[in-house]
N, C-alpha and C positions, 0 to 999 in steps of 0.2 A: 488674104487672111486678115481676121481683124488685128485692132490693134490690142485688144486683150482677149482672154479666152477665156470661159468659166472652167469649172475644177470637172465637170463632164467632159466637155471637147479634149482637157488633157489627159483626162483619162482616155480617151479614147486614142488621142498618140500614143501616150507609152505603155498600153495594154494595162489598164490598171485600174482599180476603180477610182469613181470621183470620191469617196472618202478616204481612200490611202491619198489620194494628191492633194487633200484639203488636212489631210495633217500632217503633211510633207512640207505644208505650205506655213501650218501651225510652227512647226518642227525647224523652219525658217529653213532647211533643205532647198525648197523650191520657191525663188523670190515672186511673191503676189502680195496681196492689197483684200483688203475686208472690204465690204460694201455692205451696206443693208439687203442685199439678196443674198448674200454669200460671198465668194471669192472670185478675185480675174484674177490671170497670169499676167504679165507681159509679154505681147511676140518674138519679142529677145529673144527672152527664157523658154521658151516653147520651142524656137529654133534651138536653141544647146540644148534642149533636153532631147531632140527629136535626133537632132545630127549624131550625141552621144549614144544614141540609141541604133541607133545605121550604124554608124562605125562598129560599137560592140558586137555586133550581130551579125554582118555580112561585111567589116574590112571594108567598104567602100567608103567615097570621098563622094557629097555630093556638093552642088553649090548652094546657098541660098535661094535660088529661084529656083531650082528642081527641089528642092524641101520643103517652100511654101507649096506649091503644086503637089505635093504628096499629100502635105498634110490639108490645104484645102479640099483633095478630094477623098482624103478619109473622113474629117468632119458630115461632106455634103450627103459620103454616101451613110454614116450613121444615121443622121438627123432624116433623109428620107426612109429609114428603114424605125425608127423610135415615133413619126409619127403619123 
């Protein structure tokens, strides 16, 4: 996983679109960083948003290395399917 991730890729964790999470981000809800193309998350934040997101939904515990492994191969298989 990188070390930040655009307001797409987290849209794409927490089922949501990249404009709810870029005014999530506005909204200062979701800690990221402006850039001249837009917005990153930080991988922190992507892991507590994603973990909060598992736990609320199925009660499970995972660790951090089974969470980046989810969430890299939701990203990979998005982006093979977007381009």
């Amino acid at each position: 996983m990188e070390d930040h991730l655009s307001t797409e890729q987290v849209g794409w964790v927490l089922g949501r679109s990249a404009g709810t999470v870029r005014d999530q981000v506005k909204a200062g809800e979701i800690d990221g960083s402006r850039i001249t193309t837009g917005f990153r998350i930080p991988r922190a934040e992507v892991l507590r948003l994603a973990r909060e997101k598992v736990e609320a939904e199925s009660g499970r515990k995972l660790s951090d290395r089974a969470l980046e492994r989810l969430i890299d191969e939701l990203i990979a298989t998005n982006e093979a399917v977007t381009s």
